[in-house]
C-alpha positions as CSV (number, residue, x, y, z in Angstrom):
1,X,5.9,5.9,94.6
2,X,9.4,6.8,94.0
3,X,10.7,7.5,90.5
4,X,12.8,4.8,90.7
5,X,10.9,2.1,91.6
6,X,7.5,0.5,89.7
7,X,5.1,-2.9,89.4
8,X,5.7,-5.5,87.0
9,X,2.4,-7.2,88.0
10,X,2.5,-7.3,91.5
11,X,6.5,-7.7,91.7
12,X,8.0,-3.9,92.4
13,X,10.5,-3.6,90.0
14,X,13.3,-0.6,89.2
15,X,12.0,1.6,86.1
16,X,14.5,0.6,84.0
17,X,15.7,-2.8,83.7
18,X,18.0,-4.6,80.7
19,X,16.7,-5.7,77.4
20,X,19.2,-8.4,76.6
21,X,18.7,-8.8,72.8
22,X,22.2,-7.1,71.6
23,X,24.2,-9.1,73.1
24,X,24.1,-11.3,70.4
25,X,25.9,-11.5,67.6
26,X,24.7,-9.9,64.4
27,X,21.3,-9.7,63.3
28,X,20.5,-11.3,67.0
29,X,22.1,-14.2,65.4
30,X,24.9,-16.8,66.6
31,X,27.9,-15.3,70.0
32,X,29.1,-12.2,70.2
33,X,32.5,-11.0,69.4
34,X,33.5,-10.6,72.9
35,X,31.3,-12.8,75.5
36,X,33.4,-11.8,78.3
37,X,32.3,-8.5,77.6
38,X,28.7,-9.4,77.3
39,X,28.6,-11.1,80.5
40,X,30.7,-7.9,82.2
41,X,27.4,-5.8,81.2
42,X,25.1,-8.2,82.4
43,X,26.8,-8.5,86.0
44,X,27.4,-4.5,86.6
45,X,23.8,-3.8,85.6
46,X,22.8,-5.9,88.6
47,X,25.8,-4.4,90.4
48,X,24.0,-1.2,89.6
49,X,20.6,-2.4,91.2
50,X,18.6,-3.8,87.5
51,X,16.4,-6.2,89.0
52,X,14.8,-7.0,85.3
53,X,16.3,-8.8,82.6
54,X,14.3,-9.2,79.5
55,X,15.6,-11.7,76.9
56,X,14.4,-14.5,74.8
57,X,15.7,-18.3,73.9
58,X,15.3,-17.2,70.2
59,X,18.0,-14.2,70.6
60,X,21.1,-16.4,69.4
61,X,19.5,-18.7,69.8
62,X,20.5,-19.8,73.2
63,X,23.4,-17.5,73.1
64,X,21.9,-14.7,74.9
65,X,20.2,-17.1,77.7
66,X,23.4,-18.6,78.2
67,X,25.2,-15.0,78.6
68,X,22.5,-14.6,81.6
69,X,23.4,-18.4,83.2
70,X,27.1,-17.9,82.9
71,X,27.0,-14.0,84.3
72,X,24.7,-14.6,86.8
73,X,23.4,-17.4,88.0
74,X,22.6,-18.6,91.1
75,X,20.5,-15.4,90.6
76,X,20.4,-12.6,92.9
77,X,17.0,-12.8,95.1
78,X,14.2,-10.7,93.4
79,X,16.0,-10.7,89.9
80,X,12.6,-10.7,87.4
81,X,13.7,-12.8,84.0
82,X,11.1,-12.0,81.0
83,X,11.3,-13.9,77.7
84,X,9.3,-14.3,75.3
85,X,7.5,-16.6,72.9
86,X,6.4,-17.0,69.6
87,X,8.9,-17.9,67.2
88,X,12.2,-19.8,65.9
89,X,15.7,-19.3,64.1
90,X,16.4,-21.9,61.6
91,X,20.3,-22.8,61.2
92,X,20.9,-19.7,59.1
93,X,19.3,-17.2,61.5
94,X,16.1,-16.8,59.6
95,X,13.0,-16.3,61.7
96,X,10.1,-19.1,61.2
97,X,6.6,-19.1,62.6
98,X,6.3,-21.4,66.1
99,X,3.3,-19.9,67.8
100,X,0.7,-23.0,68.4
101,X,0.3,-24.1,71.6
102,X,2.9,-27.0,71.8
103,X,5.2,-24.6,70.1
104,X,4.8,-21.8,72.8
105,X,4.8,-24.5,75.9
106,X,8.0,-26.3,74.4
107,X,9.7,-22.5,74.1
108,X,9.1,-21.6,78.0
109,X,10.8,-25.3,78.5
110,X,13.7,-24.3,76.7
111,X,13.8,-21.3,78.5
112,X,13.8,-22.5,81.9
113,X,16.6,-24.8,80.4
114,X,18.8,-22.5,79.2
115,X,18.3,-19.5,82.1
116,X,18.7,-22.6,85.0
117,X,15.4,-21.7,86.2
118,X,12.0,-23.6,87.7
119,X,9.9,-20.3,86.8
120,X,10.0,-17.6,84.4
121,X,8.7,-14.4,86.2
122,X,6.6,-13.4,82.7
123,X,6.5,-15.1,79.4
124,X,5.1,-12.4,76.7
125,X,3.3,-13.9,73.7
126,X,5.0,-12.2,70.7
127,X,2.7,-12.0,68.0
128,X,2.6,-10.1,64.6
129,X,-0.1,-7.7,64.2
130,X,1.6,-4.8,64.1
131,X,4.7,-6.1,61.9
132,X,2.5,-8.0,59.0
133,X,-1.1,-7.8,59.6
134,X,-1.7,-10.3,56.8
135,X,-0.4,-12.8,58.5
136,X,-2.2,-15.8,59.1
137,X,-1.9,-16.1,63.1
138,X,-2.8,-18.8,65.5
139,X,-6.0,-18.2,67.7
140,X,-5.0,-16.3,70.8
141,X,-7.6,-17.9,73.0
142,X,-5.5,-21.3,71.6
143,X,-1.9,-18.8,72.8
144,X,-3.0,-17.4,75.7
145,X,-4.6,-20.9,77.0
146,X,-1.1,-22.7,76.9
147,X,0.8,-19.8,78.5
148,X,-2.6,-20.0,81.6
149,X,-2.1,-23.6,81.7
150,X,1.9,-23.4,82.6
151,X,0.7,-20.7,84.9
152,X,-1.3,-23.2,86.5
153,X,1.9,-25.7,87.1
154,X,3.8,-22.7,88.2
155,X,6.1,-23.0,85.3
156,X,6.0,-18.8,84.8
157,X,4.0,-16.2,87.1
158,X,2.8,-13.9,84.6
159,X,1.6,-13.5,80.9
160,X,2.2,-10.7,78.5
161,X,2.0,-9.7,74.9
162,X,3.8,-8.1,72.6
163,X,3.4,-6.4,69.0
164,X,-0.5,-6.7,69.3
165,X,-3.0,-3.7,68.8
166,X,-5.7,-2.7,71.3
167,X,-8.2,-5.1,70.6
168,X,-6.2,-7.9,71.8
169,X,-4.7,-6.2,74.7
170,X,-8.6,-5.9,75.8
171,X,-9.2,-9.7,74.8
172,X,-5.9,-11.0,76.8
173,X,-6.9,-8.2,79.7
174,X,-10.4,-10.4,79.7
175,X,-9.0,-14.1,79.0
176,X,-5.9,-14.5,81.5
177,X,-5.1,-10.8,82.9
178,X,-2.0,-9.2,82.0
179,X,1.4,-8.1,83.5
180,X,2.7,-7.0,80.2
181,X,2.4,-4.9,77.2
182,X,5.4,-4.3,75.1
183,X,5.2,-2.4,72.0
184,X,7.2,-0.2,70.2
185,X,6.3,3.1,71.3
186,X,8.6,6.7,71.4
187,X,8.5,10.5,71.4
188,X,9.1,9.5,67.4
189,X,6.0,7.3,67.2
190,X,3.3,7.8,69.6
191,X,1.1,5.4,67.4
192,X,0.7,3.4,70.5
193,X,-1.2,5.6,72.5
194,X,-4.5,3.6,72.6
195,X,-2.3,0.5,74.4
196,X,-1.1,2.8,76.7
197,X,-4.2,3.8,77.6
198,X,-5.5,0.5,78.3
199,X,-2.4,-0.3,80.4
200,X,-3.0,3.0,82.2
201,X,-6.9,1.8,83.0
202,X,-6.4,-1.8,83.8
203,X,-2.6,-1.0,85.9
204,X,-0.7,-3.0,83.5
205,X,2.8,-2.6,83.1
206,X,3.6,-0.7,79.7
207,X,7.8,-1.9,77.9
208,X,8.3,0.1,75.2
209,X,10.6,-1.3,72.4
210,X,12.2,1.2,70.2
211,X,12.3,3.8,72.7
212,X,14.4,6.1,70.8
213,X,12.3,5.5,67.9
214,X,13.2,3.0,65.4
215,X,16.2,2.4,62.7
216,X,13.1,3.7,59.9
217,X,12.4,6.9,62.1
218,X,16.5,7.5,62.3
219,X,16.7,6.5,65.8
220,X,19.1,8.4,68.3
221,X,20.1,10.7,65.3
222,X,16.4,12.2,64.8
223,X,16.1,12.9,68.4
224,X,19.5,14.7,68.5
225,X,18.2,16.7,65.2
226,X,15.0,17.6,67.2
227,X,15.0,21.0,68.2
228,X,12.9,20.8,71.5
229,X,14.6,17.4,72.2
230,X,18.0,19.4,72.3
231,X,17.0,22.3,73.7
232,X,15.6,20.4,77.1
233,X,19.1,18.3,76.6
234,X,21.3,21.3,76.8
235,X,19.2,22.7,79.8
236,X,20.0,19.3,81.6
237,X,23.4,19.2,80.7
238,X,22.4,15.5,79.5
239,X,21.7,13.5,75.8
240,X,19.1,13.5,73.5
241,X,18.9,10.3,73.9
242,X,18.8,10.3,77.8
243,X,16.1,13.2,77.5
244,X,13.7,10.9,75.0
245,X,13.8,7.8,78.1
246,X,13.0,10.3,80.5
247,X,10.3,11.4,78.3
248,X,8.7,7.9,78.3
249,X,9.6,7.2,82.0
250,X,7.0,10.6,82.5
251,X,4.0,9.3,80.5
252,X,2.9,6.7,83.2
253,X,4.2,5.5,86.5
254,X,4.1,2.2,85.5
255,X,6.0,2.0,82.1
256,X,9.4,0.1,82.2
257,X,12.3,1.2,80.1
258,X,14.6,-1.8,79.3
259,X,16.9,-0.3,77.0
260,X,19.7,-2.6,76.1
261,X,23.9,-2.4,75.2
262,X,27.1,-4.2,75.0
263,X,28.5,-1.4,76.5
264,X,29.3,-0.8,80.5
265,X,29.5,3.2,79.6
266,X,26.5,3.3,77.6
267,X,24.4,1.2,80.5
268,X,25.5,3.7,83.3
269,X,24.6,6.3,80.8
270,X,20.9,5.1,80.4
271,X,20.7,4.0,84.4
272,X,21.4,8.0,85.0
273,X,18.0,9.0,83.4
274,X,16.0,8.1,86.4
275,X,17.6,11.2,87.7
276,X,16.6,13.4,85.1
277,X,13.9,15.3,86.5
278,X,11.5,16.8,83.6
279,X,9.4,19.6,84.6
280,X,5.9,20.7,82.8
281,X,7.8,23.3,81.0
282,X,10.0,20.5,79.3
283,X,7.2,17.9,78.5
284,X,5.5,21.4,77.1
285,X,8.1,21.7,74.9
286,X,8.5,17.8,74.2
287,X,5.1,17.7,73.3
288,X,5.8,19.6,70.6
289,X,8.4,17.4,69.1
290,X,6.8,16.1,65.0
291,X,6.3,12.5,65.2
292,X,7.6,10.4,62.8
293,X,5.4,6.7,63.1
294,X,7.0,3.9,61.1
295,X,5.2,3.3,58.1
296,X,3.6,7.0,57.7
């Protein structure tokens, strides 16, 4: 399998697609400054052969969705739209709980609305395990039954999960099967490991979010500090930032990178790093990079 290409289920898919989130307003919250500009990103990633969009009706809300109907639409033949479920925004931004079953089924609606869409190619079931493990939760047999029964009526293809720990990655694995798993996961915080095992075993499709580690591990500017991170950057002639997706593209042939901009620059910049060809001598070195997991 070439670099470039991978599986989203059984959908081939190029490695790194478009996570849509930022081109929101502030705080994911409301337009952006400049939608012409949003939408000029959106249509020269396809130009530039991203055949994976991942977004979500609660990014805006609506805004983003709409961003992706306006740019794009009718879509270009084997363009794969994720979104995801799980929650709502209130009229000042704030994020409220919507994760029983009527909630999730009336979400994919709104989605199919919004995109212009019969089908959503995966609907991931965003749940909150790993942000506030107090939280009270709905049961995910309950979850996971409404996304299978909208399966069933061919409202979305596949089903996938997001922010959960291994445990339920087995249980969804066992309940519905999986196209999915995305979780924050980076050279920064390799926390995840255990997921990406599973993924690895049962050829599920790994998304890291976060993938240059998060705002509370200092993000782009940690890896830049990094002295093995630099050291392989310089020897490519290429960015920290660029060498830490590489770094995840190598950890298993079927993770997707869906790193997302407002910026036309900054997309060509992370669309380059399937070129990037690490050898064991760089992971060596990589591997040696001092993890910083959120929360330790």
């Amino acid at each position: 399998m070439s670099n470039h290409v991978s599986f989203l289920g059984d959908k081939p898919v190029h490695r790194i697609g478009f996570g849509a989130m930022q081109l929101a307003g502030p705080g994911v919250f409301g337009p952006p400054a400049d939608p012409d500009a949003a939408r000029a990103v959106l249509r020269r990633a396809v130009e530039l052969g991203v055949d994976h969009i991942d977004t979500a009706q609660f990014y805006g809300p609506d805004v983003v969705n709409d961003l992706i109907r306006e740019a794009l639409h009718p879509y270009p033949e084997g363009l794969r739209l994720v979104t995801k479920v799980g929650a709502t925004r209130d009229d000042t931004g704030a994020w409220l709980p919507g994760a029983e079953s009527a909630d999730l089924k009336a979400q994919v609606e709104q989605n199919l609305r919004s995109l212009g869409v019969e089908r959503m190619d995966l609907v991931n079931l965003r749940r909150f395990e790993r942000d506030d493990p107090t939280r009270q939760e709905p049961a995910l047999e309950d979850q996971l039954g409404a996304l299978a029964e909208l399966r069933d009526e061919g409202k979305l293809d596949l089903i996938g999960v997001s922010s959960i720990g291994a445990e339920t990655v087995r249980k969804a694995i066992d309940l519905v099967g999986i196209g999915e798993v995305q979780n924050a996961f980076s050279i920064l915080d390799r926390s995840d490991e255990p997921v990406l095992d599973l993924c690895r075993e049962h050829d599920v499709a790994y998304v890291p979010y976060f993938p240059l580690g998060s705002a509370f591990t200092g993000g782009p500017a940690a890896l830049a500090a990094d002295e093995h991170v630099s050291a392989v950057a310089r020897k490519h002639g290429v960015t920290a930032s660029q060498v830490a997706l590489a770094w995840l593209l190598a950890q298993y042939d079927r993770l997707l990178l869906i790193p997302g901009t407002s910026s036309v620059a900054h997309l060509e910049e992370n669309l380059a790093v399937l070129d990037i060809a690490l050898d064991q001598d760089d992971l060596t070195l990589l591997d040696k990079v001092e993890p910083k997991p959120v929360g330790h």
